[in-house]
OpenMM code with the backbone's topology and positions (N, CA, C; nanometers):
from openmm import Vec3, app, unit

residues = "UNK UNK UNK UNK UNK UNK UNK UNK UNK UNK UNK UNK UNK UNK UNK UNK UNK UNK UNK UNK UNK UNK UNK UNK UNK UNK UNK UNK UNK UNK UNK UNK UNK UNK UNK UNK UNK UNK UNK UNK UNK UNK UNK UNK UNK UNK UNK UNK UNK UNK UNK UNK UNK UNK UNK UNK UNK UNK UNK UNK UNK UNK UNK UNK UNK UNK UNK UNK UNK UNK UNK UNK UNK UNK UNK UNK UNK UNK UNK UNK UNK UNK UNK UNK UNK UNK UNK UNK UNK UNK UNK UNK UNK UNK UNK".split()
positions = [
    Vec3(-1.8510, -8.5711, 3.1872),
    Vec3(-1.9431, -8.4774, 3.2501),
    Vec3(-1.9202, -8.3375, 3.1927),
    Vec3(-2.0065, -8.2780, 3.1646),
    Vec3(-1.9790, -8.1413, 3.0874),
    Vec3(-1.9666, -8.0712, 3.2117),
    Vec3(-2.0123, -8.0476, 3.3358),
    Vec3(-1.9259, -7.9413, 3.4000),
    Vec3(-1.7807, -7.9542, 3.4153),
    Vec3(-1.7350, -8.0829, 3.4305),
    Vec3(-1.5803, -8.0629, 3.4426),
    Vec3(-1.5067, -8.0577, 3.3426),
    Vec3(-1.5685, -8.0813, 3.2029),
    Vec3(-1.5091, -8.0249, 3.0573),
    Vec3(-1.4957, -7.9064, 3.0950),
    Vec3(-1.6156, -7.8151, 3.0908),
    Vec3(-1.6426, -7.6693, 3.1163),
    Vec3(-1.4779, -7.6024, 3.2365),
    Vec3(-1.5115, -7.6545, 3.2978),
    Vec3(-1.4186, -7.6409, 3.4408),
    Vec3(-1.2316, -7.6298, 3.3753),
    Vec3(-1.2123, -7.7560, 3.3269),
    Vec3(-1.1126, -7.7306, 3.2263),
    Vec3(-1.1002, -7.7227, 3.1140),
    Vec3(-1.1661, -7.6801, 3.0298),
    Vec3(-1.1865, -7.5811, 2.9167),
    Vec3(-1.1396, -7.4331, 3.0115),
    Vec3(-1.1968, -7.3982, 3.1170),
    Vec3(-1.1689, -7.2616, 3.1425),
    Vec3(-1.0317, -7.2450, 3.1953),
    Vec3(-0.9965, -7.3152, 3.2917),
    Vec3(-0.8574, -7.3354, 3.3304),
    Vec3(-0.7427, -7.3567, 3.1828),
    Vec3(-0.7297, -7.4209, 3.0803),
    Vec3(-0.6702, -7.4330, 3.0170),
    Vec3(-0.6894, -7.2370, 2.9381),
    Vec3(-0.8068, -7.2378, 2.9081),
    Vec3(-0.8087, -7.1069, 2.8716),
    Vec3(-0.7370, -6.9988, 2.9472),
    Vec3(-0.7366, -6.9888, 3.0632),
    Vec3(-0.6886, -6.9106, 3.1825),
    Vec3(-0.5303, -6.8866, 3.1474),
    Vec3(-0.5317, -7.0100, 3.2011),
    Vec3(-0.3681, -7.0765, 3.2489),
    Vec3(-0.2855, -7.1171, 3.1087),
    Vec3(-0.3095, -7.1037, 3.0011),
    Vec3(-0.2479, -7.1729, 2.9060),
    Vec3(-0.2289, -7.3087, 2.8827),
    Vec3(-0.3089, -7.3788, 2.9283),
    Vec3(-0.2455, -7.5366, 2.9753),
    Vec3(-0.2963, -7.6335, 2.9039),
    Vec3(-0.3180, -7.7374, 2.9079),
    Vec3(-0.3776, -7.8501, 2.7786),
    Vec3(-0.3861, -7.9976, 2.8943),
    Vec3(-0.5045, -7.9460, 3.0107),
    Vec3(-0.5318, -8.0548, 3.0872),
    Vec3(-0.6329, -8.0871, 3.0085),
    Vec3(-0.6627, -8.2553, 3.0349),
    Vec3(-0.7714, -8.3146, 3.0133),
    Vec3(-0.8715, -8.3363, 3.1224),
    Vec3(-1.0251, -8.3250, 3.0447),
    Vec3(-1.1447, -8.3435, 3.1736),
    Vec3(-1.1818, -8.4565, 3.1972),
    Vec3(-1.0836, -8.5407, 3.1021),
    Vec3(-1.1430, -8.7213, 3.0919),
    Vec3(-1.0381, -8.7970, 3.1920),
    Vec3(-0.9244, -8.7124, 3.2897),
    Vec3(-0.8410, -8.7726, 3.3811),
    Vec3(-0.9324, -8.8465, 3.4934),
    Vec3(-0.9427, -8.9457, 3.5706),
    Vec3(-0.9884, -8.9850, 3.6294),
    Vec3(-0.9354, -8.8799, 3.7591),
    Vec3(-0.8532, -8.8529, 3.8383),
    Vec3(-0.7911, -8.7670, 3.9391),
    Vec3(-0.8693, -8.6285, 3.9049),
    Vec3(-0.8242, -8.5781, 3.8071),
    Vec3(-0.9237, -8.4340, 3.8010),
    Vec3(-1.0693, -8.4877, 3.8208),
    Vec3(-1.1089, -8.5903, 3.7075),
    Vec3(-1.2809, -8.6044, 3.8019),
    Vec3(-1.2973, -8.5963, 3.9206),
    Vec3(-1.2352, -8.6938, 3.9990),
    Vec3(-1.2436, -8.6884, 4.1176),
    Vec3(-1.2190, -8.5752, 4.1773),
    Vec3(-1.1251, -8.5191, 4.1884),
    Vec3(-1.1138, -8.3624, 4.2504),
    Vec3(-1.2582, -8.3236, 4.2070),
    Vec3(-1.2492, -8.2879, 4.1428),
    Vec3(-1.3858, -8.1814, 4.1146),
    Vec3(-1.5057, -8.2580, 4.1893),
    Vec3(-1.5454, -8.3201, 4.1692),
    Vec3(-1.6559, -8.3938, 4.1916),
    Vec3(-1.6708, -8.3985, 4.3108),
    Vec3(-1.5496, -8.4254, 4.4357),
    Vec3(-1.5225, -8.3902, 4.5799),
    Vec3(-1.5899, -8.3113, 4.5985),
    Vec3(-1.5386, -8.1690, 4.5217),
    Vec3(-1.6139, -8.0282, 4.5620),
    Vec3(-1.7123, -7.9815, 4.5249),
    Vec3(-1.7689, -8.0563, 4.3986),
    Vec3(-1.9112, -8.0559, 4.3805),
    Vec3(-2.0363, -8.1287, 4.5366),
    Vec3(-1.9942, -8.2403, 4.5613),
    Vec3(-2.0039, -8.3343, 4.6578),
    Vec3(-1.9765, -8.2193, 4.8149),
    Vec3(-1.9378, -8.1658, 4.8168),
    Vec3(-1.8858, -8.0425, 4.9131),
    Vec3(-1.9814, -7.9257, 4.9052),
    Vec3(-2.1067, -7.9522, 4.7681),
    Vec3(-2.1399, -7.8040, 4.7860),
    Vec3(-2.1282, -7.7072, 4.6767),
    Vec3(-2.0181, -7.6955, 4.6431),
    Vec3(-1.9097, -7.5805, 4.5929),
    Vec3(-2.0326, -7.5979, 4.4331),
    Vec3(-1.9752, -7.4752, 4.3504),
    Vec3(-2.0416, -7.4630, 4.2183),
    Vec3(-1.9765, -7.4240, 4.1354),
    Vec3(-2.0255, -7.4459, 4.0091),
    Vec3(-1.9055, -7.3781, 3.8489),
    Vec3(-1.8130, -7.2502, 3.8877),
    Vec3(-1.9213, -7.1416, 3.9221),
    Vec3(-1.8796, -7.0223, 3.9851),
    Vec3(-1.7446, -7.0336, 4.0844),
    Vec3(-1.7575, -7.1100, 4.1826),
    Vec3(-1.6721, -7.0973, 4.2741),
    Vec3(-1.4932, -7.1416, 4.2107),
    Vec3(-1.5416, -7.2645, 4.1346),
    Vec3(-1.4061, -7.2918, 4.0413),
    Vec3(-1.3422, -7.2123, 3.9380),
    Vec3(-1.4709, -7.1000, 3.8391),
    Vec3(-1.3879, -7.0009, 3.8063),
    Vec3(-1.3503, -6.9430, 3.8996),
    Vec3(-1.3722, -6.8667, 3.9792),
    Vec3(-1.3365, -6.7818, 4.1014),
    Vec3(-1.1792, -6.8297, 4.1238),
    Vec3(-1.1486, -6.9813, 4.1804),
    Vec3(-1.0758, -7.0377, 4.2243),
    Vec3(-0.9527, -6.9752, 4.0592),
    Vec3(-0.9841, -7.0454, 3.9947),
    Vec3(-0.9089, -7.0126, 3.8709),
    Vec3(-0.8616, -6.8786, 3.8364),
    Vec3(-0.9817, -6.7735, 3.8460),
    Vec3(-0.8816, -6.6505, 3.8230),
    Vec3(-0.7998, -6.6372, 3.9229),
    Vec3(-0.8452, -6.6378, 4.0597),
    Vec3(-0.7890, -6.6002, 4.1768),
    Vec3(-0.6235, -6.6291, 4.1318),
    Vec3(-0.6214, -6.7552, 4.1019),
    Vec3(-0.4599, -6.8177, 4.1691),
    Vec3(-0.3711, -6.7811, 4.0161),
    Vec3(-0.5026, -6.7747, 3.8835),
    Vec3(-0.3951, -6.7041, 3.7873),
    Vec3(-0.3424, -6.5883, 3.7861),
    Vec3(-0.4362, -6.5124, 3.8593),
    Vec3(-0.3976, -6.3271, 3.9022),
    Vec3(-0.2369, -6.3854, 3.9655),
    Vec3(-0.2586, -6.4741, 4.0753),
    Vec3(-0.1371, -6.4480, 4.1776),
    Vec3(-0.0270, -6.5463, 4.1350),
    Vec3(-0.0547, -6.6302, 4.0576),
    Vec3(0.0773, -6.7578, 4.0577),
    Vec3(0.0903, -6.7332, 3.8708),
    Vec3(0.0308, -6.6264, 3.8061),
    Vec3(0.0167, -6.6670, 3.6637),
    Vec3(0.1591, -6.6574, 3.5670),
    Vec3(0.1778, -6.5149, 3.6735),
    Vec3(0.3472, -6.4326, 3.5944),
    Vec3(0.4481, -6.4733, 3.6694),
    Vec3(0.4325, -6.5701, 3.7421),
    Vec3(0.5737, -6.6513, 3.8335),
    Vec3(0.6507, -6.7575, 3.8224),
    Vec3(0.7496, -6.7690, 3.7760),
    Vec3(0.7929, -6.9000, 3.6621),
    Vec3(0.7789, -7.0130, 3.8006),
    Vec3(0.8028, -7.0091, 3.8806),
    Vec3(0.8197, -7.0959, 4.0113),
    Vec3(0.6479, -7.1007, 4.0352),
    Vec3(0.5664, -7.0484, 4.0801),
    Vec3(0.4440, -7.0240, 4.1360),
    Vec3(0.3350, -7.0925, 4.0063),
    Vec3(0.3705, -7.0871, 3.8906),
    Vec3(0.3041, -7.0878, 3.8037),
    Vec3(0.2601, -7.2588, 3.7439),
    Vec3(0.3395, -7.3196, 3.7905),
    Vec3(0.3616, -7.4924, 3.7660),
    Vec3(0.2254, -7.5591, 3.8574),
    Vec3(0.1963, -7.4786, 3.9865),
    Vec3(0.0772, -7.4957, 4.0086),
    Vec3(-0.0748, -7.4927, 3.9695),
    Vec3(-0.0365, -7.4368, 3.8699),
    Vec3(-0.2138, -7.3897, 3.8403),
    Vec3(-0.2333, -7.5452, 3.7345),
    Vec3(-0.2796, -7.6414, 3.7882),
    Vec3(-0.2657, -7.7357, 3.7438),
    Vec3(-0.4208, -7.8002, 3.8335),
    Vec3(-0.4812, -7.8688, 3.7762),
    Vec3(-0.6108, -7.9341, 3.8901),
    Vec3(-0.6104, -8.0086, 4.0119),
    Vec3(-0.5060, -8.0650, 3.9964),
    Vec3(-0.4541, -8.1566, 4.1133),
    Vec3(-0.4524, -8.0501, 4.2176),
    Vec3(-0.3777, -7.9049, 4.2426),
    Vec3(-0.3889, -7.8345, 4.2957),
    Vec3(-0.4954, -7.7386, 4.3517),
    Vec3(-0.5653, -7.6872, 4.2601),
    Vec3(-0.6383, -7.5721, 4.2664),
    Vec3(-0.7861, -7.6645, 4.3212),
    Vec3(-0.7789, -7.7845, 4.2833),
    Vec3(-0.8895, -7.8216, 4.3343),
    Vec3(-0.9152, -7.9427, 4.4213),
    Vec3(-0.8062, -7.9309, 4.4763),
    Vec3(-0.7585, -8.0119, 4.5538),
    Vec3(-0.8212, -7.9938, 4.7126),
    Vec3(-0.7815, -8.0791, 4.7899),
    Vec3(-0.8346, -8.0356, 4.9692),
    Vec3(-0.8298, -7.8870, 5.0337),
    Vec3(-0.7151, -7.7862, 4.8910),
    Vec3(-0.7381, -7.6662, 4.9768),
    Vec3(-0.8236, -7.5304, 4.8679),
    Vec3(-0.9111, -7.6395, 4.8247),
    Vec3(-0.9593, -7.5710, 4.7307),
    Vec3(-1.0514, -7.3964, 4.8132),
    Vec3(-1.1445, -7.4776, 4.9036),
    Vec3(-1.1991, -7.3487, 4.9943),
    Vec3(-1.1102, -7.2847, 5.0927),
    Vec3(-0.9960, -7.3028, 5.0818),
    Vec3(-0.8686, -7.1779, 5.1475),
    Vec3(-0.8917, -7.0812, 5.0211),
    Vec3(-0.8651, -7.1150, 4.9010),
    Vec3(-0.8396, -7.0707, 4.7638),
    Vec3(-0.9144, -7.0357, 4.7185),
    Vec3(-1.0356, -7.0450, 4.7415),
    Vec3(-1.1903, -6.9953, 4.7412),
    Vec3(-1.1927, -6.8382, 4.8160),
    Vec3(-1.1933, -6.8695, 4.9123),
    Vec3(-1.1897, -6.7629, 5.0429),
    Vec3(-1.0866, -6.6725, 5.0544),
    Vec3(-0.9951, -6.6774, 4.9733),
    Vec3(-0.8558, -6.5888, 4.9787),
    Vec3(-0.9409, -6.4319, 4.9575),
    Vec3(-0.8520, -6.3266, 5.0396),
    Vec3(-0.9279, -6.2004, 4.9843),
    Vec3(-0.8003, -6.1558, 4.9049),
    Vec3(-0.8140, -6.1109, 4.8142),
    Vec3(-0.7158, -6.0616, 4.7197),
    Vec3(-0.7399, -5.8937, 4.6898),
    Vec3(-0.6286, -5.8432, 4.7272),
    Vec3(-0.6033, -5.7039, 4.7172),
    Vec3(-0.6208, -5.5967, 4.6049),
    Vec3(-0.7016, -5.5170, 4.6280),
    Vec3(-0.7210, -5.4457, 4.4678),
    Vec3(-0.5879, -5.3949, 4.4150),
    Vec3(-0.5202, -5.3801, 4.3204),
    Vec3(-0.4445, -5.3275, 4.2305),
    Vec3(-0.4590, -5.1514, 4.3229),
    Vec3(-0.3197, -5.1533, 4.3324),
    Vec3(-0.2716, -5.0139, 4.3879),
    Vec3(-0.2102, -4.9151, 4.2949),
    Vec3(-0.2714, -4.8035, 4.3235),
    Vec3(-0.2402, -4.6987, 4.2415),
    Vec3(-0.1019, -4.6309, 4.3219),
    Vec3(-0.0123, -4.5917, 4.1577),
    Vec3(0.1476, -4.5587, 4.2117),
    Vec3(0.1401, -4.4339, 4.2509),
    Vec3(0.0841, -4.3727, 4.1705),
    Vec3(0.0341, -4.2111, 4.2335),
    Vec3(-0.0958, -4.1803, 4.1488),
    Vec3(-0.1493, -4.0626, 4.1927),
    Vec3(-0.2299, -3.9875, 4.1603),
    Vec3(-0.2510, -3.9457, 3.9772),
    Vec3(-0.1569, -3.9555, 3.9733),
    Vec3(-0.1373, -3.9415, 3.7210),
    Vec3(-0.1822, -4.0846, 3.6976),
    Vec3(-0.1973, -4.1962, 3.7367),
    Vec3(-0.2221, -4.2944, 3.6589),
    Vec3(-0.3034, -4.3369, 3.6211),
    Vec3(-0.4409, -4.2497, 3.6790),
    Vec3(-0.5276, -4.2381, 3.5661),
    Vec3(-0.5279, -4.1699, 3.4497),
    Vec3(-0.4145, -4.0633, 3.4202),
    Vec3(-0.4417, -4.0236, 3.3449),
    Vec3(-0.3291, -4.0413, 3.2241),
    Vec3(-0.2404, -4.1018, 3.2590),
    Vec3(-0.1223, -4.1626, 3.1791),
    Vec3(-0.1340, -4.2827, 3.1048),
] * unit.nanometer
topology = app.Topology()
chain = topology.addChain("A")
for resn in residues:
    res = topology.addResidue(resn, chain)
    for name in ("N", "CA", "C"):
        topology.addAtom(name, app.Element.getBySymbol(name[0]), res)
């Protein structure tokens, strides 16, 4: 299916990783949440989201894997609000 090539094509791009879209388990995941509704969009979404937060974490980072991200808690992971990037002081725009 070319959306779930697409789907991990982007995740591997993201995440560094070298999943395949021809796994029967990743089909299925995805396809759940297609079947759920959900759209391309929402899985990048899902993807940057958890690479922003699990990407630079040697522990956190073993997750970004499909089994996970698109797994039963995929719309927790969807819905997460994620915090804008905080400024340290007032110079860092201009430093």
């Amino acid at each position: 299916d070319g959306a779930i090539t697409e789907i991990i094509n982007y995740l591997n791009e993201k995440a560094g990783t070298n999943y395949k879209s021809s796994t029967k388990k990743t089909q299925r995941d995805i396809n759940s949440r297609f079947k759920e509704g959900f759209i391309f969009k929402d899985f990048k979404n899902v993807i940057d989201k958890k690479c922003e937060q699990w990407g630079k974490d040697e522990y956190w980072s073993k997750f970004l894997r499909p089994e996970t991200l698109f797994g039963t808690k995929f719309e927790g992971y969807l819905n997460e609000k994620t915090k804008p990037v905080e400024k340290k002081s007032e110079y860092d725009d201009i430093f």
